[in-house]
Legacy VTK file of the C-alpha trace (Angstrom):
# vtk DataFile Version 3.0
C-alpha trace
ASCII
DATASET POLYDATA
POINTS 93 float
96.380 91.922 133.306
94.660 91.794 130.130
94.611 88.424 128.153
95.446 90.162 124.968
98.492 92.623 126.333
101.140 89.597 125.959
100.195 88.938 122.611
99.782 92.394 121.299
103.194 93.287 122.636
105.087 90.448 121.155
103.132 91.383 118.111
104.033 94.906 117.978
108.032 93.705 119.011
107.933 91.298 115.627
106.571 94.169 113.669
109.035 96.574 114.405
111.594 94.664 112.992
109.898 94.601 110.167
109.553 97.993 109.250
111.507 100.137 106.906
113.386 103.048 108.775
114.325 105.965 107.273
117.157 108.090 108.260
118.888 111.306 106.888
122.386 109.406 105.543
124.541 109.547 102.073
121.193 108.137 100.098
123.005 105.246 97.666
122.990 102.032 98.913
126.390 100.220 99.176
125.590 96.493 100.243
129.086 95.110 98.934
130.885 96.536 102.387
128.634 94.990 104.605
128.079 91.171 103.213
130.240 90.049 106.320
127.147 90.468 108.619
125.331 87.337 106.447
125.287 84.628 108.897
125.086 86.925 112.098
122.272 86.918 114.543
119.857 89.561 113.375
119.789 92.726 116.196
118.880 96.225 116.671
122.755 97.108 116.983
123.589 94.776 114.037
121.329 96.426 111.884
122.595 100.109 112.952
125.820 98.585 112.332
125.093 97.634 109.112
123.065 100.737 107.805
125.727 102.985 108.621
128.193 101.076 106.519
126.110 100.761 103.524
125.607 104.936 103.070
122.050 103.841 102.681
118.852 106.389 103.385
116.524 104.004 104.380
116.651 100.328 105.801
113.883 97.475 105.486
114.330 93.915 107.181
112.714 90.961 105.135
111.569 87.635 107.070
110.854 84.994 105.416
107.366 85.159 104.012
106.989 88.162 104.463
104.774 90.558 101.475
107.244 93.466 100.689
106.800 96.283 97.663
108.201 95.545 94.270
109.210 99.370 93.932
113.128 99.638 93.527
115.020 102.393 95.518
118.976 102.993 95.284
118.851 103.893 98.274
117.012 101.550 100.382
118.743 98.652 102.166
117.241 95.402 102.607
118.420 92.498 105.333
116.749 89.457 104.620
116.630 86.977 107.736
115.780 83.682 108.351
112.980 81.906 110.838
116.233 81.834 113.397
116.379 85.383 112.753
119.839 85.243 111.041
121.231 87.955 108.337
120.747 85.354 105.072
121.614 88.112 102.537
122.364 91.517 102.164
121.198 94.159 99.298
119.935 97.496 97.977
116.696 97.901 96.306
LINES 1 94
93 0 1 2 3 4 5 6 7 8 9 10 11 12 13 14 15 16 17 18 19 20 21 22 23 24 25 26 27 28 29 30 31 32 33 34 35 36 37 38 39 40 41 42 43 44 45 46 47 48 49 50 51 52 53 54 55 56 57 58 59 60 61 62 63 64 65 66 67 68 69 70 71 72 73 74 75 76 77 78 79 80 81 82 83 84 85 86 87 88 89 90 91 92
């Protein structure tokens, strides 16, 4: 096996999460309904979870540190998490 397969892998796992996914949905992000997920280990299912309660059109997880665009979009959601990968806040932008 290739020295650099393990790495790149885990690399392109991390990423992923890291993304912005966009989905056809109600496009205006509601992040009020969905602030009981802050303090909840940050998953793929959590985060479908979450996206389908907040009517948003596109979703974007934050980590900490990480460089994300200024631009403001009602209907983007954004779940921040922490270096435990933990929902730390919630919000639309």
């Amino acid at each position: 096996m290739n020295r650099f397969a393990v790495p790149v892998a885990v690399s392109l796992t991390l990423l992923a999460g890291c993304e912005t996914t966009t989905v056809a949905g109600g496009g205006h992000c509601d992040a009020k309904h969905v602030q009981n997920f802050v303090g909840v280990l940050a998953t793929a299912d959590v985060g479908k979870a979450i996206f389908r309660r907040s009517s948003a059109k596109a979703l974007r997880w934050i980590a900490p540190g990480m460089m994300v665009t200024m631009d403001y979009r009602a209907d983007r959601l954004n779940i921040r998490t922490d270096v435990r990968n933990f929902v730390t806040a919630i919000d639309c932008g």
